[in-house]
matplotlib code that plots the C-alpha trace (Angstrom):
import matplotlib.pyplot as plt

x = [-19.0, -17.4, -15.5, -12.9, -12.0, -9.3, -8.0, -6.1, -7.4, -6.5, -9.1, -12.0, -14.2, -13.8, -13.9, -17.3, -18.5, -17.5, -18.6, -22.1, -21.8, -20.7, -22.6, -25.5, -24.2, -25.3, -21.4, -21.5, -19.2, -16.7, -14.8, -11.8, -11.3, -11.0, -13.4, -13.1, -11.3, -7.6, -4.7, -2.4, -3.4, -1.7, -2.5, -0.5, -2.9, -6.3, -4.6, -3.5, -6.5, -8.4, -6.2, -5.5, -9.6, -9.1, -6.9, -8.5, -11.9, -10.4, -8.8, -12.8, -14.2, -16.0, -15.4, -14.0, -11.4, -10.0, -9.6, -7.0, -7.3, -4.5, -3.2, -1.3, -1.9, 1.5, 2.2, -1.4, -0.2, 2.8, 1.4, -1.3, 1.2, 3.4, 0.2, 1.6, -1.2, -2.0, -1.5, -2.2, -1.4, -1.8, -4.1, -4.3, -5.8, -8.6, -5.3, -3.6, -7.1, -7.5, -4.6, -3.5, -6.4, -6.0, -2.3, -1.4, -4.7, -4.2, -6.5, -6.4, -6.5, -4.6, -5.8, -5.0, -7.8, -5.7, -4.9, -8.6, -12.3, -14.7, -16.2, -12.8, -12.1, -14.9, -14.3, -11.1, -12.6, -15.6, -13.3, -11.0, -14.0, -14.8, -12.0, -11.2, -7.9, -6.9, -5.4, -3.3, -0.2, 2.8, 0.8, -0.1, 3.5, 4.7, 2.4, 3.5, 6.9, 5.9, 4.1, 7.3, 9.1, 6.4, 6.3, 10.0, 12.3, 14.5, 14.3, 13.0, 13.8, 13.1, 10.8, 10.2, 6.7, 6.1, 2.5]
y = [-5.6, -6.4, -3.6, -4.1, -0.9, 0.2, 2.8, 4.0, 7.2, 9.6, 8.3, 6.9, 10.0, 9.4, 5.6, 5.7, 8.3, 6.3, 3.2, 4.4, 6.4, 3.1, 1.0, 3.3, 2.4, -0.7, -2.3, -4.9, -3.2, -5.1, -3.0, -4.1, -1.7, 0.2, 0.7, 3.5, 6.1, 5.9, 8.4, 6.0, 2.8, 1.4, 0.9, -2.4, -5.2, -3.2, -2.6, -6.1, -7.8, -6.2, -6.7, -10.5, -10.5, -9.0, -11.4, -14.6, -13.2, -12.8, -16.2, -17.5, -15.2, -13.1, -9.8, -7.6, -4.5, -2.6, 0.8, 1.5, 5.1, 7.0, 10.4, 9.9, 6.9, 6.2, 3.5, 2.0, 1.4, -0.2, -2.8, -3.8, -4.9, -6.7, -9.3, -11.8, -11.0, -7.2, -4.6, -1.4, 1.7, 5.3, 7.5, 11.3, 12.3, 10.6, 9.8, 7.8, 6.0, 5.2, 4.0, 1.8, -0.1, 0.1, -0.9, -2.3, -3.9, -2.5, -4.7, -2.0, 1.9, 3.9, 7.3, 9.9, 11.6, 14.2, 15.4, 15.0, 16.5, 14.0, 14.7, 14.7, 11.2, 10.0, 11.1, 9.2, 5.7, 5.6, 6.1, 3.3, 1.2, 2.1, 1.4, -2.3, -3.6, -3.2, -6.8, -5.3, -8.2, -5.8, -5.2, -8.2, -9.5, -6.9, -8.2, -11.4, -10.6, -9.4, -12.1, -14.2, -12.2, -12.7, -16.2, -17.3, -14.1, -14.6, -10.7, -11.5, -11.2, -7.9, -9.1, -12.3, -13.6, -15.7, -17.1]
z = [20.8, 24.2, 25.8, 28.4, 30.5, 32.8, 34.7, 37.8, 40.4, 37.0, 34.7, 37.2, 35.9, 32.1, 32.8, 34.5, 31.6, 28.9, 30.5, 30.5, 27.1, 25.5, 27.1, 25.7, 22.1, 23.1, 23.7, 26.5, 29.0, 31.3, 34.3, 35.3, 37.9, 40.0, 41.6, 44.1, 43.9, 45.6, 44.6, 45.4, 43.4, 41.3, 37.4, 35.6, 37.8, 36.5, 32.7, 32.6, 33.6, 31.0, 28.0, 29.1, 29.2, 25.1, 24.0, 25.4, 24.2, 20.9, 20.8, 21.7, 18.7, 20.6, 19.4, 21.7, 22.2, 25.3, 26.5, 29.4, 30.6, 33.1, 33.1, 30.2, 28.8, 28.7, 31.6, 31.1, 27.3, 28.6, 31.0, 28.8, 26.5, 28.5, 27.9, 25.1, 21.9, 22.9, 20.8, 22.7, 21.1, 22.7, 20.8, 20.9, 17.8, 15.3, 13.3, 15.6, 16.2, 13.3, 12.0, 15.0, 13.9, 10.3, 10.4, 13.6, 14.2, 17.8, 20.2, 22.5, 22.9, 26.0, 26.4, 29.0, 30.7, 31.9, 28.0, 26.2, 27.4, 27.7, 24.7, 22.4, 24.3, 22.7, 19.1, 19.9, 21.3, 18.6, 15.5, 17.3, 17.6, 14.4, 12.2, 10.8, 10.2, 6.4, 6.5, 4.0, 3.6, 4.8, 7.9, 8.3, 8.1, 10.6, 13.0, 12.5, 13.1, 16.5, 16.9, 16.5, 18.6, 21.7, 21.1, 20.7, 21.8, 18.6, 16.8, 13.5, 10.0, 7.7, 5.3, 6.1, 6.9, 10.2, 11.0]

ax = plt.figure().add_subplot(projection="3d")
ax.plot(x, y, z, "-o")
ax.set_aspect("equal")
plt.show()
């Protein structure tokens, strides 16, 4: 599977780590930056390079996921979904791993480097790796409604199904 990565001056450590551990599963590895270490960069260009990268690989079947890393996770989450077909969901614990991916069908995982070991970060990715999407309908609908809402800006129905 293709793995998009990103970071800002918080993560760079873990990013580099898990870049190599990943790659050692035998992912193919993309780095979207940065590169050098700069306490003063600044995160959204480096989070939303590598989740547009996710969604046009997606949209070419390629299979592919992202992982945007930052103190908290929190900002990195936000600016790679600010990218029209991202679903990035913040992850803390195997739980919310899993089940962004089970019921969001989250394209992308923020975690904070500042908040896991490098070890427990791990745990986290792989089971988000891991995990399929259930496909289950009512997930499937709420995605679609979130969908609609990206694509047209009108809030969308309860219930209703858009494709």
């Amino acid at each position: 599977m293709r793995i998009h990565l990103a970071t800002d001056h918080a993560g760079l450590e873990l990013l580099r780590d898990l870049a190599e551990h990943l790659s050692d599963s035998g992912h193919e590895v993309v780095d979207h930056g940065p590169r050098d270490y700069d306490a003063t960069d600044d995160y959204p260009g480096f989070c939303i390079r590598a989740a547009q990268a996710v969604v046009d690989d997606q949209k070419g079947g390629i299979e592919a996921l992202g992982i945007v890393l930052g103190g908290s996770g929190n900002g990195e989450q936000m600016a790679a979904n600010k990218v029209p077909g991202a679903r990035a969901a913040l992850i803390w614990n195997r739980d919310t791993a899993v089940l962004a991916r089970e019921h969001n069908d989250a394209n992308i995982a923020a975690v904070g480097a500042r908040q896991h070991a490098f070890d427990e970060a791990v745990l986290l990715i792989e089971a988000f790796i891991a995990t399929p999407f259930t496909g289950d309908e009512r997930h499937s609908r709420r995605i679609g409604q979130i969908r609609h809402f990206e694509d047209t800006g009108q809030v969308p129905e309860t219930g209703q199904t858009y494709s």
